[in-house]
mmCIF file of the N, C-alpha and C atoms, coordinates in Angstrom:
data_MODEL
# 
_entry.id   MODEL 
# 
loop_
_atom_site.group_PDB 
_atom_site.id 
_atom_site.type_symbol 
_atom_site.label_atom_id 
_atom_site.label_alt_id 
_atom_site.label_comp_id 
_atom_site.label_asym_id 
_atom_site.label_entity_id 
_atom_site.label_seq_id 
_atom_site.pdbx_PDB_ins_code 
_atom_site.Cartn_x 
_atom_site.Cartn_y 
_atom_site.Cartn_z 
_atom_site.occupancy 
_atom_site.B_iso_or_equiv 
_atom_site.pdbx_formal_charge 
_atom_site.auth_seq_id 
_atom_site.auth_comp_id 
_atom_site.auth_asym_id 
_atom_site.auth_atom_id 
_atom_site.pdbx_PDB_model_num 
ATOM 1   N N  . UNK A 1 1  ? -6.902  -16.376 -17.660 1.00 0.00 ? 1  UNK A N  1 
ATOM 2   C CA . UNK A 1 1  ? -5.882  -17.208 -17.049 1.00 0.00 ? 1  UNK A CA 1 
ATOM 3   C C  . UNK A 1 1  ? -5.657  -16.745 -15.613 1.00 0.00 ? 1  UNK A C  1 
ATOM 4   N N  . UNK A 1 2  ? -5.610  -17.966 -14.726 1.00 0.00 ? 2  UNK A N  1 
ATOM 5   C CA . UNK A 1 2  ? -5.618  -17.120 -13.412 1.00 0.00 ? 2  UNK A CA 1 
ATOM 6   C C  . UNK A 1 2  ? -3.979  -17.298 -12.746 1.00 0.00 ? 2  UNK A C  1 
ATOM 7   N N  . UNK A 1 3  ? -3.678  -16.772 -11.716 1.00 0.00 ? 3  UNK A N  1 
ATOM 8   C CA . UNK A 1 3  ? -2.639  -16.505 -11.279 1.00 0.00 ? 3  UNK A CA 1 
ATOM 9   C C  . UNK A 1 3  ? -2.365  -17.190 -10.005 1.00 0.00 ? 3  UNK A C  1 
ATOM 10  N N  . UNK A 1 4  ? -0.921  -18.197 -8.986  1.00 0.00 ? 4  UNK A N  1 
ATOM 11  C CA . UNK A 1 4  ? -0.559  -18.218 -8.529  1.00 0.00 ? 4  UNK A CA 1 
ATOM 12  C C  . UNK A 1 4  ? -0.064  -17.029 -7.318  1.00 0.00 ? 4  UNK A C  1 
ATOM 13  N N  . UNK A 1 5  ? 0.054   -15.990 -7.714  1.00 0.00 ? 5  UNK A N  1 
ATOM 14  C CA . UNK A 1 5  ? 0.607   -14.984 -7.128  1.00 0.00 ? 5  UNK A CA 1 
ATOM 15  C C  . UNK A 1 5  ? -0.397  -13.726 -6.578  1.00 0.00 ? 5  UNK A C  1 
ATOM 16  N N  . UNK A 1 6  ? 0.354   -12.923 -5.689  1.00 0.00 ? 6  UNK A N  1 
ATOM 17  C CA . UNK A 1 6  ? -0.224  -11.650 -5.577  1.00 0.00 ? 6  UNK A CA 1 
ATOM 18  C C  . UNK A 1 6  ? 0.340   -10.701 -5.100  1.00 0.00 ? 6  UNK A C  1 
ATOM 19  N N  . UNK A 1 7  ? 0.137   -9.484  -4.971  1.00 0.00 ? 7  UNK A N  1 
ATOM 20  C CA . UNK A 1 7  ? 1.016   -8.552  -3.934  1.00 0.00 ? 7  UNK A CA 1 
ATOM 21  C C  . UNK A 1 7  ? 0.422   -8.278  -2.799  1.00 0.00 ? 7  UNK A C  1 
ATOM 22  N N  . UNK A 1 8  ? 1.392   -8.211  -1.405  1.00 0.00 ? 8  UNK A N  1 
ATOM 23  C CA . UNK A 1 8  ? 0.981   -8.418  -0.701  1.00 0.00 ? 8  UNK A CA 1 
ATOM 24  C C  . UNK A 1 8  ? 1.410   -6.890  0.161   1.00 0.00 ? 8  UNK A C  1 
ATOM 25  N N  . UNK A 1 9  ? 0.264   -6.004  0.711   1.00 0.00 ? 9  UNK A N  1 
ATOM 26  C CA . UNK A 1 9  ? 0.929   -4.734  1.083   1.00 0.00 ? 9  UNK A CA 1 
ATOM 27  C C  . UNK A 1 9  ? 1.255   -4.453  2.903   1.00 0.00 ? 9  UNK A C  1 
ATOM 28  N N  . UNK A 1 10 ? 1.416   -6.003  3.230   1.00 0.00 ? 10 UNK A N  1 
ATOM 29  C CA . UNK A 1 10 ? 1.885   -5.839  5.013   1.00 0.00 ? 10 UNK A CA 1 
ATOM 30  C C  . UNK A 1 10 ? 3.182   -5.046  5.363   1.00 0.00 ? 10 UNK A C  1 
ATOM 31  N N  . UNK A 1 11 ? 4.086   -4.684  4.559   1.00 0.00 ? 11 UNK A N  1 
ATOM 32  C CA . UNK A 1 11 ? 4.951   -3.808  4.909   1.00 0.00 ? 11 UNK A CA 1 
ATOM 33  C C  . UNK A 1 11 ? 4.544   -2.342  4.469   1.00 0.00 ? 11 UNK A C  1 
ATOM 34  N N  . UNK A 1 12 ? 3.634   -1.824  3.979   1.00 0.00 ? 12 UNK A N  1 
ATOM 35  C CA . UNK A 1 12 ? 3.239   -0.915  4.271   1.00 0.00 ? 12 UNK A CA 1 
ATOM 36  C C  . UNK A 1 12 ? 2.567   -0.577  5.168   1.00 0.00 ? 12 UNK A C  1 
ATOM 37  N N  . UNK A 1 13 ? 1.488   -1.804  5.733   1.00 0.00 ? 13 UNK A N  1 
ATOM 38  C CA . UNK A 1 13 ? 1.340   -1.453  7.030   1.00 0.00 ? 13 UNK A CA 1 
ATOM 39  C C  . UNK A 1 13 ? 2.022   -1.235  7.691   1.00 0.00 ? 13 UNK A C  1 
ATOM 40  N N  . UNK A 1 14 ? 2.720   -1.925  7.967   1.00 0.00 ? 14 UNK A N  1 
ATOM 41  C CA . UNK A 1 14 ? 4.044   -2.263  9.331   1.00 0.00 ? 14 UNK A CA 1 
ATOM 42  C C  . UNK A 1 14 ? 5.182   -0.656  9.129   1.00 0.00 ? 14 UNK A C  1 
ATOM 43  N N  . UNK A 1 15 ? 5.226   -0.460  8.321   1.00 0.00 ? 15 UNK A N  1 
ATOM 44  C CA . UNK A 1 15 ? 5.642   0.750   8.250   1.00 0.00 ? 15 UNK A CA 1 
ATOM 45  C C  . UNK A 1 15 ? 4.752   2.026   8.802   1.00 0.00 ? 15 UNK A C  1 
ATOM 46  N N  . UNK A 1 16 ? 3.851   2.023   8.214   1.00 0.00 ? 16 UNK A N  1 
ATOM 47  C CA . UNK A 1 16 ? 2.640   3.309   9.030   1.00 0.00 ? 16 UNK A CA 1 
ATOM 48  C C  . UNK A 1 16 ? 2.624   3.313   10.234  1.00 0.00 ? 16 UNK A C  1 
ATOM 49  N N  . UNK A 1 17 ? 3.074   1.930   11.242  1.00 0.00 ? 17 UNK A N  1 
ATOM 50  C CA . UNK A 1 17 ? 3.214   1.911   12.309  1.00 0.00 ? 17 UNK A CA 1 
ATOM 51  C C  . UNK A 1 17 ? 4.435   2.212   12.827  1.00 0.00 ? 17 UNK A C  1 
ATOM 52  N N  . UNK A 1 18 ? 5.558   1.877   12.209  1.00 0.00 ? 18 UNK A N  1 
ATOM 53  C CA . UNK A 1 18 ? 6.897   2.298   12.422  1.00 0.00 ? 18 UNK A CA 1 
ATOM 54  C C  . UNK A 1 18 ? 7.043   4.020   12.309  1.00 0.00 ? 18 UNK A C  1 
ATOM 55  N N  . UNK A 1 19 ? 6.638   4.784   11.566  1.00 0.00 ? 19 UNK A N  1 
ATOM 56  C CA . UNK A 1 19 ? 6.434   5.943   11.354  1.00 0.00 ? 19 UNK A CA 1 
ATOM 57  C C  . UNK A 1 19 ? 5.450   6.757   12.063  1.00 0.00 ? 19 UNK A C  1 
ATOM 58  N N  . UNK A 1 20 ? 4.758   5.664   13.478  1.00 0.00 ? 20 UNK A N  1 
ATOM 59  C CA . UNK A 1 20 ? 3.218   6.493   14.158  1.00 0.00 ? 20 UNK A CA 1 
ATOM 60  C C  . UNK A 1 20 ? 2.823   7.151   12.866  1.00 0.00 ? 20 UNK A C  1 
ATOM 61  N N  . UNK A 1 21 ? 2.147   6.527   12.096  1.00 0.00 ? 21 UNK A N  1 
ATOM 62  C CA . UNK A 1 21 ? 1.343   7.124   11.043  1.00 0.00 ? 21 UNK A CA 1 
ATOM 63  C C  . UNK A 1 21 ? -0.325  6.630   10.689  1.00 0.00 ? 21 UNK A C  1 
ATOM 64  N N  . UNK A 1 22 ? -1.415  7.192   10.992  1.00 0.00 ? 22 UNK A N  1 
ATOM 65  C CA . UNK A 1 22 ? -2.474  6.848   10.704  1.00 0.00 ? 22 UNK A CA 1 
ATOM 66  C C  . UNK A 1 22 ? -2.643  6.615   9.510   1.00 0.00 ? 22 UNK A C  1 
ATOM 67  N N  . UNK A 1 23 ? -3.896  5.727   9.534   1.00 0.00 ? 23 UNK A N  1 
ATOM 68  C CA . UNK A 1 23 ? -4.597  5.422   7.907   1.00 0.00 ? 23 UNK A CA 1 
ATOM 69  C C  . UNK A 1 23 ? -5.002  6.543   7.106   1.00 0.00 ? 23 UNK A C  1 
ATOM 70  N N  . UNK A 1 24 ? -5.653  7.059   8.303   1.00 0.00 ? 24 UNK A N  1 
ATOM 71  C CA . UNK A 1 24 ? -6.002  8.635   7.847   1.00 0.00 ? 24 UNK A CA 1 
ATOM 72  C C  . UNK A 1 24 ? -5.679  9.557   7.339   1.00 0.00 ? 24 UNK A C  1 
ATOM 73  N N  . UNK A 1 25 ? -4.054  9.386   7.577   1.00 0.00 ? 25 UNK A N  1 
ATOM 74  C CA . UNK A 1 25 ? -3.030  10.723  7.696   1.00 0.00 ? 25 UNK A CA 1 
ATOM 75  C C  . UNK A 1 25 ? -2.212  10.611  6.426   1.00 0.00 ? 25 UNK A C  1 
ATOM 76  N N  . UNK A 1 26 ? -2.497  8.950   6.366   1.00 0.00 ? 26 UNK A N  1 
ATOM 77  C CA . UNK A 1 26 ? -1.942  8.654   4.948   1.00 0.00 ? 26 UNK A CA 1 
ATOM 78  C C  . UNK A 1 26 ? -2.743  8.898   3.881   1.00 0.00 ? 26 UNK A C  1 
ATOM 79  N N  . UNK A 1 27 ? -4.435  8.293   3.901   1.00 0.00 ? 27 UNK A N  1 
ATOM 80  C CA . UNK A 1 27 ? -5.438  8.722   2.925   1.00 0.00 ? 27 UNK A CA 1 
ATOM 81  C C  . UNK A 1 27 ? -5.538  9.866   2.717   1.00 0.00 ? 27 UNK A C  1 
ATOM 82  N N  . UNK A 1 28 ? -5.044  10.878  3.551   1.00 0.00 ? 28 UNK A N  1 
ATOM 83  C CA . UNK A 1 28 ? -5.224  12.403  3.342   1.00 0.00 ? 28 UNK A CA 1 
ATOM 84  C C  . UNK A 1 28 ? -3.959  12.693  2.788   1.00 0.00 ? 28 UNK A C  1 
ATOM 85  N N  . UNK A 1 29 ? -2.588  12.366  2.911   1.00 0.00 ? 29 UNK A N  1 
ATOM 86  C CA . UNK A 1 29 ? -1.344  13.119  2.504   1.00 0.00 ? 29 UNK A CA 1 
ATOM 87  C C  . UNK A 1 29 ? -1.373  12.410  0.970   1.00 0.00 ? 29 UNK A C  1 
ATOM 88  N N  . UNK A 1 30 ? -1.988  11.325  0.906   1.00 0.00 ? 30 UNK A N  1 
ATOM 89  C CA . UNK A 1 30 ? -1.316  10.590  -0.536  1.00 0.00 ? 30 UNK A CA 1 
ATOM 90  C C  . UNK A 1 30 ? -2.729  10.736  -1.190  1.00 0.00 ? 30 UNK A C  1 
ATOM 91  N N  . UNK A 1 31 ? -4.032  11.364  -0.799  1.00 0.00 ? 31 UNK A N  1 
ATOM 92  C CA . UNK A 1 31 ? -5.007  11.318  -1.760  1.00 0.00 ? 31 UNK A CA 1 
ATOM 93  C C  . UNK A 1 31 ? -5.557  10.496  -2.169  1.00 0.00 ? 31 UNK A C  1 
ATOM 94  N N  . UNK A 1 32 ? -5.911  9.251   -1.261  1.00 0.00 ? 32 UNK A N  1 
ATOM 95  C CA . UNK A 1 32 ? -6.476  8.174   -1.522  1.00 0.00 ? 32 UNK A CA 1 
ATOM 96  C C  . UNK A 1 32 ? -7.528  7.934   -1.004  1.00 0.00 ? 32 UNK A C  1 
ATOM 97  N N  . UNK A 1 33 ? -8.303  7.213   -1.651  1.00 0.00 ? 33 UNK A N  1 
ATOM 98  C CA . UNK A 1 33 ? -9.851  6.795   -0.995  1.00 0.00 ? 33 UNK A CA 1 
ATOM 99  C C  . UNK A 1 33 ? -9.860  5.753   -0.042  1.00 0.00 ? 33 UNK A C  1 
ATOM 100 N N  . UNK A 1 34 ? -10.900 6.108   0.936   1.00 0.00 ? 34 UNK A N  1 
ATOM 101 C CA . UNK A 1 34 ? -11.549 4.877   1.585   1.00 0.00 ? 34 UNK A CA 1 
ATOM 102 C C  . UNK A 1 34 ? -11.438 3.630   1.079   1.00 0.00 ? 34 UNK A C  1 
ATOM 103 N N  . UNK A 1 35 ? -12.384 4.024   -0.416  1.00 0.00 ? 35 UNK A N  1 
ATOM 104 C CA . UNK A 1 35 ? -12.217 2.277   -0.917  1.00 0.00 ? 35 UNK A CA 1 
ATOM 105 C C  . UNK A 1 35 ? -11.005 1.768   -1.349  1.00 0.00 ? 35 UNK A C  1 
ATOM 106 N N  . UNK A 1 36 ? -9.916  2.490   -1.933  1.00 0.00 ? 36 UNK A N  1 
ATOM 107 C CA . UNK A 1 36 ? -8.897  2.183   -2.241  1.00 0.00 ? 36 UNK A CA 1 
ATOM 108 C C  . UNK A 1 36 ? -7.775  1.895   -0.966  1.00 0.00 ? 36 UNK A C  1 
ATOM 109 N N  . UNK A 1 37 ? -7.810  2.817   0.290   1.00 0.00 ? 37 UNK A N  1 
ATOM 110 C CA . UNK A 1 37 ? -7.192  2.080   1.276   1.00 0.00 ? 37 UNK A CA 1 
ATOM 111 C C  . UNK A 1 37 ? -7.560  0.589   1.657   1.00 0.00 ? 37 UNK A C  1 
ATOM 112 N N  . UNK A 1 38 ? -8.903  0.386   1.818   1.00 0.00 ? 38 UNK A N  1 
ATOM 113 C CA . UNK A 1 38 ? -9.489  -0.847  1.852   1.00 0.00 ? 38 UNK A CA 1 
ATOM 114 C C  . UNK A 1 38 ? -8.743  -2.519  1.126   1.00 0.00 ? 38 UNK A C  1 
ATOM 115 N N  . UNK A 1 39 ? -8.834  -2.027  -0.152  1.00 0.00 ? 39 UNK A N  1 
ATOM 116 C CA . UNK A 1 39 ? -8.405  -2.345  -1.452  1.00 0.00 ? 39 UNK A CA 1 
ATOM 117 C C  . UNK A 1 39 ? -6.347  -3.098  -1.149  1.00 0.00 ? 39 UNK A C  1 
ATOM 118 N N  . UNK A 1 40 ? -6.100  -2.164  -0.692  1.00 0.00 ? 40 UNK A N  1 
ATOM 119 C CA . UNK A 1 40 ? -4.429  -2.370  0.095   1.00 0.00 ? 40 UNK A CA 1 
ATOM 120 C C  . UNK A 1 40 ? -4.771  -3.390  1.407   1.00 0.00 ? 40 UNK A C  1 
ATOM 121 N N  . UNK A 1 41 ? -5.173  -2.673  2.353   1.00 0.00 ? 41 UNK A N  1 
ATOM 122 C CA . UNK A 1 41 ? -5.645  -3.842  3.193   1.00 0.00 ? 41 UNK A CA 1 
ATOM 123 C C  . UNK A 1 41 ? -5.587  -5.251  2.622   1.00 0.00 ? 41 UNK A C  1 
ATOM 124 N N  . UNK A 1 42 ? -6.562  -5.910  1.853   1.00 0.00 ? 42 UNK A N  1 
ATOM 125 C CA . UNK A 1 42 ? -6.820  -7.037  1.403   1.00 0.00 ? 42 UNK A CA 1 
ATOM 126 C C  . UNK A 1 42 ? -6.238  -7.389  0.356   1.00 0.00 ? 42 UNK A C  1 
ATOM 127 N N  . UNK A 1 43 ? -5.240  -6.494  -0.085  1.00 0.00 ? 43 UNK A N  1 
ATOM 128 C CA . UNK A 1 43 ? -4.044  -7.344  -1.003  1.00 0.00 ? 43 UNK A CA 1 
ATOM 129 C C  . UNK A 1 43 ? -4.637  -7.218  -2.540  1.00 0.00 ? 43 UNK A C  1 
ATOM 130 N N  . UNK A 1 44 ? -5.307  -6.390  -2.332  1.00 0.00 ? 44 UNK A N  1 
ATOM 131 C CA . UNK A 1 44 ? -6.136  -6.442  -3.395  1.00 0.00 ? 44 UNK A CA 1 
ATOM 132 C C  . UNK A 1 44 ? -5.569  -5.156  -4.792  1.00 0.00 ? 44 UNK A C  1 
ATOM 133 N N  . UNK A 1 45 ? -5.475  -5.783  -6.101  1.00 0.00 ? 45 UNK A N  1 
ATOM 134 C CA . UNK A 1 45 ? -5.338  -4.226  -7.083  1.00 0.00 ? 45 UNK A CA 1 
ATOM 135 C C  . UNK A 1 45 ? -5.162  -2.729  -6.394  1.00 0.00 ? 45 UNK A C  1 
ATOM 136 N N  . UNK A 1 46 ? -4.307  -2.368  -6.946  1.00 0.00 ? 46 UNK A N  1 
ATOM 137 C CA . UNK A 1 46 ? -4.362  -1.202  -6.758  1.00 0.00 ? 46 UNK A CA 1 
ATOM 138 C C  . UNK A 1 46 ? -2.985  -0.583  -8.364  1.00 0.00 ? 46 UNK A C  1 
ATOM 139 N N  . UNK A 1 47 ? -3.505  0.655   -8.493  1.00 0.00 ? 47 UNK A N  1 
ATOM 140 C CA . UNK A 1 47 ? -2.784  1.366   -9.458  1.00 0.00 ? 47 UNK A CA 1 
ATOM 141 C C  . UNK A 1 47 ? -1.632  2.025   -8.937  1.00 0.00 ? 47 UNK A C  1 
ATOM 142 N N  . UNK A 1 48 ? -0.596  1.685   -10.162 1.00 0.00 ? 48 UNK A N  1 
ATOM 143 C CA . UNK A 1 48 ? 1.013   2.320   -9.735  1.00 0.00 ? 48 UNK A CA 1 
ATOM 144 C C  . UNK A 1 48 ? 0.841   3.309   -9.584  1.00 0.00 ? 48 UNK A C  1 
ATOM 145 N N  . UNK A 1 49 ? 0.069   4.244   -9.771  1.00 0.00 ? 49 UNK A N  1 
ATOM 146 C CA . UNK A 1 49 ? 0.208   6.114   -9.934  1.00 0.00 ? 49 UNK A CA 1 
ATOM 147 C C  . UNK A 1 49 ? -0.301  6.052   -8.299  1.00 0.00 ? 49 UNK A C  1 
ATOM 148 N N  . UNK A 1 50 ? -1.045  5.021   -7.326  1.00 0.00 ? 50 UNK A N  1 
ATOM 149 C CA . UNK A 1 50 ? -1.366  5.085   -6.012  1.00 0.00 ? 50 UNK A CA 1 
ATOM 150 C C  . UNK A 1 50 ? -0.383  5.074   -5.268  1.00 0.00 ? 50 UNK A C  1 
ATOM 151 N N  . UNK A 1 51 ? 0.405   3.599   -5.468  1.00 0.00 ? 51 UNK A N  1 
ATOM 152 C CA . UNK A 1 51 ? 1.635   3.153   -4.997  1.00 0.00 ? 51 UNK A CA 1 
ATOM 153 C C  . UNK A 1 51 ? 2.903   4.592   -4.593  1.00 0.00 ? 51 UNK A C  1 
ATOM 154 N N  . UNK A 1 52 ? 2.958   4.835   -6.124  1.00 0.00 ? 52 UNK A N  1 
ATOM 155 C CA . UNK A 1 52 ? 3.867   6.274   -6.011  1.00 0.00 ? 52 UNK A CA 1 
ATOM 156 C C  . UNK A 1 52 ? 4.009   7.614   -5.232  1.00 0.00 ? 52 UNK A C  1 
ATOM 157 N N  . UNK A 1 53 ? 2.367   7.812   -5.329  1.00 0.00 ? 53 UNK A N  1 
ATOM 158 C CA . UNK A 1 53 ? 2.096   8.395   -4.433  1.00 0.00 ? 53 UNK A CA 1 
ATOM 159 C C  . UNK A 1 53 ? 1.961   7.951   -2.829  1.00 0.00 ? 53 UNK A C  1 
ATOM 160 N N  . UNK A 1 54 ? 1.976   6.610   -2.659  1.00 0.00 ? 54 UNK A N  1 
ATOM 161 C CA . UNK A 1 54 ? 2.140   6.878   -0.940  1.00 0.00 ? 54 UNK A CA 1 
ATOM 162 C C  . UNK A 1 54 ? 3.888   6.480   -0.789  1.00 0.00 ? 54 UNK A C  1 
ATOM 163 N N  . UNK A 1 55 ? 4.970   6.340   -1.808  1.00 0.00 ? 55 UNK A N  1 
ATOM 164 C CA . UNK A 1 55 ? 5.825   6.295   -2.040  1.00 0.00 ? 55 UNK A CA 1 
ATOM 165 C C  . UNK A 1 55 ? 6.489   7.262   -1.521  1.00 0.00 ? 55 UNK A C  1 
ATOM 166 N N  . UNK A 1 56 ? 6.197   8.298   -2.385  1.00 0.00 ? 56 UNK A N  1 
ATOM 167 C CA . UNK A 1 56 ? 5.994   10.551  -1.928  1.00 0.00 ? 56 UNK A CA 1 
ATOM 168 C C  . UNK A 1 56 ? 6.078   10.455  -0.684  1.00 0.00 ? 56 UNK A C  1 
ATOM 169 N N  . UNK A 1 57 ? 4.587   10.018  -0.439  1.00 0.00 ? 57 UNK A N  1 
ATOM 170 C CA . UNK A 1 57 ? 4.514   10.454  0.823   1.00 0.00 ? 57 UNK A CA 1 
ATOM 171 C C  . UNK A 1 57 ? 5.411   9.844   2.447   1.00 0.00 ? 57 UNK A C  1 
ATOM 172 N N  . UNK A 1 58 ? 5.697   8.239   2.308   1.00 0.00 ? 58 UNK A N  1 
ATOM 173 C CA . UNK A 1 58 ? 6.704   7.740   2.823   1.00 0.00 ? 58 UNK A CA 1 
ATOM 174 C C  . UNK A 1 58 ? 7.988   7.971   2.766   1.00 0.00 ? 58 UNK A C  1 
ATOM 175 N N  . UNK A 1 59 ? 8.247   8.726   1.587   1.00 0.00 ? 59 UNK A N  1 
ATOM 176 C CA . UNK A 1 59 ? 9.865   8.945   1.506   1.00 0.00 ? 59 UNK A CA 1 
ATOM 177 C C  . UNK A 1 59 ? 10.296  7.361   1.217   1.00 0.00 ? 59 UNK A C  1 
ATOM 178 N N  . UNK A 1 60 ? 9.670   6.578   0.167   1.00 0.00 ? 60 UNK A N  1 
ATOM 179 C CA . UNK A 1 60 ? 10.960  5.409   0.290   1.00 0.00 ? 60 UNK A CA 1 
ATOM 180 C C  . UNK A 1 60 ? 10.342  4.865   -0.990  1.00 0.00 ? 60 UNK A C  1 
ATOM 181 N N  . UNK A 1 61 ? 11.211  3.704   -1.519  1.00 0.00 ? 61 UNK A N  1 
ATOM 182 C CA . UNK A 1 61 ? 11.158  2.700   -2.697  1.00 0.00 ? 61 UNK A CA 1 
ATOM 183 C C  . UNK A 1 61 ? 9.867   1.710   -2.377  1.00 0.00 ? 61 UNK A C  1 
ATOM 184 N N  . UNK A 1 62 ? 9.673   1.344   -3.475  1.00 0.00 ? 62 UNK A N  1 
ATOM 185 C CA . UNK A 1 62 ? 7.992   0.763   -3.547  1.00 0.00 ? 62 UNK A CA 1 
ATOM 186 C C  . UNK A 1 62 ? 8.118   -0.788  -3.115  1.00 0.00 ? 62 UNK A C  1 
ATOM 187 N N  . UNK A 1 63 ? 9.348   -1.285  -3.657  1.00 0.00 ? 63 UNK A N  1 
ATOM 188 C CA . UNK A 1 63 ? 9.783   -2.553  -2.718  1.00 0.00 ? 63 UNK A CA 1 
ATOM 189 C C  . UNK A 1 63 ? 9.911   -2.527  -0.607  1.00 0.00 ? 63 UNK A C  1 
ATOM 190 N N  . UNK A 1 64 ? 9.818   -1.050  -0.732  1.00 0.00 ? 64 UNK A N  1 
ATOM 191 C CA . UNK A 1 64 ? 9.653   -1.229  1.127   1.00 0.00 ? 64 UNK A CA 1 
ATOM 192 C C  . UNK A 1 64 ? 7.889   -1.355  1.452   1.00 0.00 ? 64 UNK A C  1 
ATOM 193 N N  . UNK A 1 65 ? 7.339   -1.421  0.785   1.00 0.00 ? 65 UNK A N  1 
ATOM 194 C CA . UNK A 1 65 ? 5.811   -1.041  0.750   1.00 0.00 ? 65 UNK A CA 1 
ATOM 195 C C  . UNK A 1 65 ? 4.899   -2.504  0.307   1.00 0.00 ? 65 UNK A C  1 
ATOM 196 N N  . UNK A 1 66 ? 5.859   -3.243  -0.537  1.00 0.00 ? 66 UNK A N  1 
ATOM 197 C CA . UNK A 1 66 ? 4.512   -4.389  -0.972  1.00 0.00 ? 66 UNK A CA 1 
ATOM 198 C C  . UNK A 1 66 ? 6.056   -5.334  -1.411  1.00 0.00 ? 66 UNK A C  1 
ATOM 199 N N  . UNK A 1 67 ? 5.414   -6.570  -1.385  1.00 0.00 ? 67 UNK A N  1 
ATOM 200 C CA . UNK A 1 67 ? 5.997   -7.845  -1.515  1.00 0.00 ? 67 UNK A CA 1 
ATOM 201 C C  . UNK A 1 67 ? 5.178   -8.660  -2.632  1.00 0.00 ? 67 UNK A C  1 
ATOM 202 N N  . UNK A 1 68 ? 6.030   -9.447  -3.101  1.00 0.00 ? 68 UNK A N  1 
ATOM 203 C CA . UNK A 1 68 ? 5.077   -10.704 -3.902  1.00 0.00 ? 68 UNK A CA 1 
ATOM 204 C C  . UNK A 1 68 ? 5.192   -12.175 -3.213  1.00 0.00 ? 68 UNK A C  1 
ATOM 205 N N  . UNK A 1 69 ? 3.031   -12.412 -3.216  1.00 0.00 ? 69 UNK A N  1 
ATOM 206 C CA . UNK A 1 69 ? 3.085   -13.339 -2.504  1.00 0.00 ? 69 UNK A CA 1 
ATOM 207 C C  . UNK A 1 69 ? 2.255   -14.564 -3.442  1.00 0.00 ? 69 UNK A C  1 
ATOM 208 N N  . UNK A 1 70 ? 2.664   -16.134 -2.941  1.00 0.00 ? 70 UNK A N  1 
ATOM 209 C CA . UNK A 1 70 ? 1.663   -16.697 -3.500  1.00 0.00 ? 70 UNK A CA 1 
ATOM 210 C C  . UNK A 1 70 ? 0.474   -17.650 -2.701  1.00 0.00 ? 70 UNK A C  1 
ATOM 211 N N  . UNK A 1 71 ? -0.545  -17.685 -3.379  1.00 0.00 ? 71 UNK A N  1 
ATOM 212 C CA . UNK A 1 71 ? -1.635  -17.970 -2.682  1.00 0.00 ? 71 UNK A CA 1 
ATOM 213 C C  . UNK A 1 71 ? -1.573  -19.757 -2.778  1.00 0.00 ? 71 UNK A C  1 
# 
């Protein structure tokens, strides 16, 4: 069954920038991969135990980080 919806992670960008924070600095503090930063980029899956962790690492609630969007 397919879906209307998705999550959408532009306020986590927009935050990394609010914070002068690299992609880098984040893939390295929160332990995330290349492909999985990628993966955020394009709105694409990603696992809550990821989320949490760049959560940690932002200091903030997971609603400041991703939105629900529909396609």
């Amino acid at each position: 069954m397919s879906t209307n919806s998705y999550f959408s992670y532009k306020k986590l960008l927009k935050k990394l920038i609010d914070e002068d924070m690299s992609n880098k600095d984040l893939m390295e503090r929160a332990d995330i991969s290349r492909s999985t930063f990628y993966k955020i980029k394009n709105s694409e899956n990603v696992t809550t135990e990821t989320l949490l962790r760049i959560c940690d690492v932002l200091d903030c609630d997971i609603s400041e980080i991703m939105e629900r969007g529909k396609k």
